[in-house]
C-alpha positions in Angstrom: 11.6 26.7 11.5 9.9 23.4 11.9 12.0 22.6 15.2 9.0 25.0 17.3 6.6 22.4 16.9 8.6 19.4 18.0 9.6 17.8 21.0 13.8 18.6 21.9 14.6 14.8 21.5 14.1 14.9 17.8 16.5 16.5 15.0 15.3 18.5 12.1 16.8 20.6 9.3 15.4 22.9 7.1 16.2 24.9 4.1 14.6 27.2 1.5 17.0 26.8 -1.4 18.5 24.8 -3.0 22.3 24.4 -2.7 24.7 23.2 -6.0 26.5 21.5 -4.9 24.4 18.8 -2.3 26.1 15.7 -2.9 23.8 12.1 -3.7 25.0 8.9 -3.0 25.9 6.7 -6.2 22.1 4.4 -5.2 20.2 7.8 -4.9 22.0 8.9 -7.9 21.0 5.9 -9.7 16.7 6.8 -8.7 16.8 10.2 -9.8 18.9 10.2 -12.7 15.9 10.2 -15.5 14.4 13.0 -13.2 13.2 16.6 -14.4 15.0 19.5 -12.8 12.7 20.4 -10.1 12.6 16.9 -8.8 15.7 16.7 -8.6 16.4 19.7 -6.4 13.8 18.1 -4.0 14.6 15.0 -3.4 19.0 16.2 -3.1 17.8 19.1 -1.5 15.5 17.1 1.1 18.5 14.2 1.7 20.8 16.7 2.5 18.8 17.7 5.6 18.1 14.5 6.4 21.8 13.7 6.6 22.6 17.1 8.3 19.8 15.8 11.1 21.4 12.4 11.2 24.8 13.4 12.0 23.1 15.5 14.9 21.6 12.2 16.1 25.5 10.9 15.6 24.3 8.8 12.8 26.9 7.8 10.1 25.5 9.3 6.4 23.8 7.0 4.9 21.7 6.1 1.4 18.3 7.4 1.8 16.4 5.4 -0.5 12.5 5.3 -1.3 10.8 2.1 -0.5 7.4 0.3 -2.1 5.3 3.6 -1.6 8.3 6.1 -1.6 8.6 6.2 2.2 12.5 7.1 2.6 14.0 4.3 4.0 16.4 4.7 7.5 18.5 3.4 9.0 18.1 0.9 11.6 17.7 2.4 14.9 16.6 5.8 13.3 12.9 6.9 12.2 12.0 9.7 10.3 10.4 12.0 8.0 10.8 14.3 4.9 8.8 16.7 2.9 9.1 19.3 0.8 7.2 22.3 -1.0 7.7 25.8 -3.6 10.3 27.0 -1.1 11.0 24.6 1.7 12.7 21.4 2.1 13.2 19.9 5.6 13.3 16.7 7.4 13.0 15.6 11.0 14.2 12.6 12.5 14.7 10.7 16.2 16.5 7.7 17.4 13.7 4.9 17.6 14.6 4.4 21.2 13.0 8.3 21.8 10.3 8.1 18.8 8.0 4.9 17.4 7.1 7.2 14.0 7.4 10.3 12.5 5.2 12.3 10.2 5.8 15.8 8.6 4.9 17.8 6.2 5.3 21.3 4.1 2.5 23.2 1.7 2.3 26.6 0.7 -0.2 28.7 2.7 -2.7 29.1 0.1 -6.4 27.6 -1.0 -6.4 24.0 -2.5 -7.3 23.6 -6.0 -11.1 23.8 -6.7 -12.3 20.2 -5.5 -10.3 18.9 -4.3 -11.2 19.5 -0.6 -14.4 17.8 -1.3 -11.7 15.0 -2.4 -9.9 14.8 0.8 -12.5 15.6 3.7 -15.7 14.5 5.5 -18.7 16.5 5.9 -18.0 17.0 9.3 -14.8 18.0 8.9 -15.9 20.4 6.5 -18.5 22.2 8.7 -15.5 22.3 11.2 -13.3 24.4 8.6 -16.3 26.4 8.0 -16.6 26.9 11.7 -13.0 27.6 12.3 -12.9 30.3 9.0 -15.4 32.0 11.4 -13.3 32.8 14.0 -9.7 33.2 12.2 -10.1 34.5 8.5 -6.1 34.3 8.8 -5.5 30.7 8.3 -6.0 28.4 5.3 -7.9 25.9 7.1 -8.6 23.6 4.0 -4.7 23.6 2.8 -3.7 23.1 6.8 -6.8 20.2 7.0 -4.5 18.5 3.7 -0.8 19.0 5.4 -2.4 17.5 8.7 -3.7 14.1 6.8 -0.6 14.1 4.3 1.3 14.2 8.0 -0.8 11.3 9.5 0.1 9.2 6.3 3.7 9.3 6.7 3.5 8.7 10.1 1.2 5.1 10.0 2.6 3.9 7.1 5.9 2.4 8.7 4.0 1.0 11.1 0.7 -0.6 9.5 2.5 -1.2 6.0 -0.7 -0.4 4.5 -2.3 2.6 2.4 -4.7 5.1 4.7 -7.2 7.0 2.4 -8.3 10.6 3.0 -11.4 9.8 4.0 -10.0 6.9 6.6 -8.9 9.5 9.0 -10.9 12.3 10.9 -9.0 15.4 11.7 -10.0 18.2 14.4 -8.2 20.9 14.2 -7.5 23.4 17.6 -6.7 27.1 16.7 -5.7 27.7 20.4 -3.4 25.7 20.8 -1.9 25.1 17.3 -2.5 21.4 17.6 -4.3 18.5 15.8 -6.0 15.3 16.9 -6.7 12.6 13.9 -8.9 10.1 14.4 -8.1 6.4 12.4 -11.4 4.8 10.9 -9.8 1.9 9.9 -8.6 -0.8 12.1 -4.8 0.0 13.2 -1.7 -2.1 13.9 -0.9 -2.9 17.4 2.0 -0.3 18.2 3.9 0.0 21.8 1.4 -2.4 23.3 -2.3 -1.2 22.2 -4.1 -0.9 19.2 -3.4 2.6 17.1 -6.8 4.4 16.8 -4.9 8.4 16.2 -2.3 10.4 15.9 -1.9 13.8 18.0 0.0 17.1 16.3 1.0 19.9 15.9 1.3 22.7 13.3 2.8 26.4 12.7 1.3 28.9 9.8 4.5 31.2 9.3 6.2 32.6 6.0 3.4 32.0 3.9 4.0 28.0 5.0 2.1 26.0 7.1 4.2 23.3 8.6 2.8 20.1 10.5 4.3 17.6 12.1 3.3 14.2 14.6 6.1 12.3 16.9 5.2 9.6 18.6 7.2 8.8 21.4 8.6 5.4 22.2 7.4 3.8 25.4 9.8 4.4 28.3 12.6 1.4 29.3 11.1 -0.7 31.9 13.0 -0.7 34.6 15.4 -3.6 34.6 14.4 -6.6 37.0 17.4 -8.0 39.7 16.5 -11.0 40.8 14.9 -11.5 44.6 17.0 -13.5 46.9 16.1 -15.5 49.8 16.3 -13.8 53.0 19.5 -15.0 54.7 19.1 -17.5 57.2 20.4 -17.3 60.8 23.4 -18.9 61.8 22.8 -22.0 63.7 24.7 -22.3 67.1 27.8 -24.6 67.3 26.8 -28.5 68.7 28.2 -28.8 72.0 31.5 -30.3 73.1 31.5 -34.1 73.8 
């Protein structure tokens, strides 16, 4: 489902059950051994995609294991992201020659707890749900506003290393064309030459999910150099005879 929102150079896998018998590696085994059922299910069920998108990619299967912050951790040459909700598990990933950082993420279509959207938003982006509830009753803008910033998250921290706060980004969200600009208040890591200010998206209400995701491309190859050479010079005549 999540593949109509992404660009064709990126793999994703989906699923809305869990399978029995998803097999962990013994490292992954090892994290989640402690862990309640429900957990568990996510975290198998979520690596199982993500190795079912790798081996698109023609990636070997690999541990997926959860670094400092619990961002999965690839491997080299491969970027990526996972999420998971009541109902869906996917993941998404790209060869980091096509993709600099991914971000995605899953909720249920439904409100947000009581206060918590006056925990995760600005005023103005607020009066911009309000705004946007005006003209389409049919989408959960507050819970969409959430997936959108838990999206941007996963796809700055590989590159700035850092935490981003809920109220460090700015979202705007574009009923038209199913997409999303965010806005970083912070000061951003220098990524693909320039300074990272934002993240554009995209995002799909469907199946009582809504679904967003951001890919940012890799810059294109620069075209290899070949080295000048000097113009050839004339022949010079042969001396005469003595």
């Amino acid at each position: 489902m999540i593949e109509s929102i992404l660009p064709s150079y990126v793999a994703s896998v989906d699923m809305f059950d869990d399978p029995a018998d998803a097999p962990l590696f013994p490292e992954e085994e090892q994290i989640i051994s402690a862990a309640v059922d429900k957990r568990r299910k996510e975290f198998t069920t979520a690596r199982l995609c993500a190795r079912r998108a790798m081996a698109r990619l023609g990636v070997p299967a690999a541990p997926i294991l959860p670094g400092l912050r619990g961002e999965p951790q690839w491997p080299k040459g491969v970027v990526g992201s996972m999420t998971h909700c009541a109902g869906y598990r996917g993941a998404v990933l790209a060869l980091s020659t096509r993709a600099t950082t991914i971000g995605v993420d899953a909720e249920p279509h439904e409100a947000l707890p009581p206060g918590v959207l006056d925990a995760v938003s600005l005023p103005a982006e607020r009066e911009h749900l309000r705004e946007l509830s005006r003209r389409n009753r049919h989408v959960c803008w507050e819970r969409l506003l959430f997936s959108a910033k838990e999206s941007v998250y996963k796809a700055w921290f590989p590159l700035a290393q850092r935490w981003l706060d809920f109220e460090e980004v700015a979202i705007e969200l574009d009923d038209d064309r199913r997409s999303f600009h965010a806005r970083i208040l912070v000061t951003g890591p220098w990524v693909n030459g320039a300074k990272l200010t934002g993240f554009s998206g995209r995002w799909l209400v469907r199946d009582r999910l809504i679904l967003t995701a951001i890919v940012l491309p890799a810059p294109a190859p620069r075209p290899r150099a070949f080295p000048v050479l000097p113009p050839e010079r004339p022949a010079l005549p042969d001396p005469p005879a003595l």
